[in-house]
N, C-alpha and C positions, 0 to 999 in steps of 0.2 A: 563495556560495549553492550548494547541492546538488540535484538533479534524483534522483527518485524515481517507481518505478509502483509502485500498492499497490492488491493485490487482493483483492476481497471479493466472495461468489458475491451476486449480486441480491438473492436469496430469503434471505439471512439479514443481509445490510445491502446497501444499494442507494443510486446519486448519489442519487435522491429523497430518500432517507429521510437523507440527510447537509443537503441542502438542507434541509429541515422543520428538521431539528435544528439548523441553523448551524455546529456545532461537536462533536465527537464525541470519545469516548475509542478508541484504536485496542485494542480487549483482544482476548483471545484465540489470539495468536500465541503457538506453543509448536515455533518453529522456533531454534534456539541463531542460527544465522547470520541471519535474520530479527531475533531481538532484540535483537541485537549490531550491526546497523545503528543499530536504533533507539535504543538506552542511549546508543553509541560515538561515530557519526559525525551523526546527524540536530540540526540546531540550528535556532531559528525562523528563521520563515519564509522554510525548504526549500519549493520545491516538488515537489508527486507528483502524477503520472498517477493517476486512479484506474478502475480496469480492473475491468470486471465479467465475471467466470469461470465454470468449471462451469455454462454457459446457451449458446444459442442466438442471433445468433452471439455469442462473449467478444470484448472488446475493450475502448477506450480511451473512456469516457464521462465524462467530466470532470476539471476541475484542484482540487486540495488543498491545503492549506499548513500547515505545521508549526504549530501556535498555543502547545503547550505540550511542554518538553523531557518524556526519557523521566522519566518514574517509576514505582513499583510496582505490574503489574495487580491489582486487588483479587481479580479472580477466584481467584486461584491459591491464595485463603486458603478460600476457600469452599465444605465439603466436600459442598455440595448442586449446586455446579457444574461442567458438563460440564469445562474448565479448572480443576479444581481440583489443587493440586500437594502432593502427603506432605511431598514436602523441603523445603518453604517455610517460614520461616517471618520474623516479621516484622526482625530485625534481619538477618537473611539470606534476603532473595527473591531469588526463580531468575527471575522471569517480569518483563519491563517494558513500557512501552507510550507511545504518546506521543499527546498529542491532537492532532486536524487540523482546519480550518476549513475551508468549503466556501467555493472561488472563483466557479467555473461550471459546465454542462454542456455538453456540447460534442456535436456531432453523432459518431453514434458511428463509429470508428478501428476495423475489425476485425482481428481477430488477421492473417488472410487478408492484409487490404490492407498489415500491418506486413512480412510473408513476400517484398511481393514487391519491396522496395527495397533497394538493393544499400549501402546508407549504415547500412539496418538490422541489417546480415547479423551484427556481433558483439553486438547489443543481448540481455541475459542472458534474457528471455520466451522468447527465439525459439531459444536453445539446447535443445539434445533433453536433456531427464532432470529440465531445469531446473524445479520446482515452488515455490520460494519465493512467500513471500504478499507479499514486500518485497525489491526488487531496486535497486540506484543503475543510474538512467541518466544515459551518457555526455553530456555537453550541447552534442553536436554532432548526437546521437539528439535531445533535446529539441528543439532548433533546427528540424530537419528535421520531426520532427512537427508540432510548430506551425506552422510555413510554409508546409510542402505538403501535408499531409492532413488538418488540422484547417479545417474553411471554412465 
């Protein structure tokens, strides 16, 4: 099994709105290394952090799991959608996605509190430049999250 954070700003998906739903399609990601996790390496049930972003403060609000391997976002076909992609097309899509289940909520992990742990220091969030919406965490980072900060 594989360990993952996947982030989503509140205000356009939120843990909430994953709990209501049970189970989600992850769309929207139109980052090449981002969807090349999700195509290449993500398999069921992975788990993922899921990290809520761009808000006040972002951090680590619940756990995810893998429910369905990657396949084709539909968005990308969809020329009325923000994600819609010219180069797509259905024997050759660019864009993939994978669906996730919701485990739990967790008391929330601020980015803050990830910054100040020396076990965190190579975890990919916490590097400068780093903006991916999908990162693999180390599962010696998982480890430590769940044991020491999540309570």
């Amino acid at each position: 099994m594989r360990y993952w954070l996947m982030k989503s700003e509140p205000d356009a998906y939120s843990i909430d709105a994953l709990a209501k739903d049970k189970v989600t399609a992850w769309t929207g990601v139109r980052n090449f290394q981002a969807r090349n996790f999700m195509r290449d390496q993500m398999a069921l049930g992975d788990q993922a952090f899921f990290y809520h972003s761009n808000c006040d403060p972002p951090g680590i609000v619940g756990i995810a799991e893998v429910a369905k391997l990657a396949y084709p976002d539909e968005t990308q076909f969809n020329k009325k959608s923000d994600y819609f992609e010219p180069k797509a097309t259905r024997d050759k899509p660019v864009w993939f996605h994978v669906d996730v289940k919701f485990m739990r909520k967790v008391p929330i992990v601020p980015l803050e509190e990830l910054r100040k742990h020396k076990a965190l220091a190579n975890m990919r969030i916490l590097q400068r430049g780093n903006r991916l919406s999908i990162t693999p965490v180390d599962p010696r980072e998982w480890a430590f999250i769940s044991e020491k900060l999540m309570r």
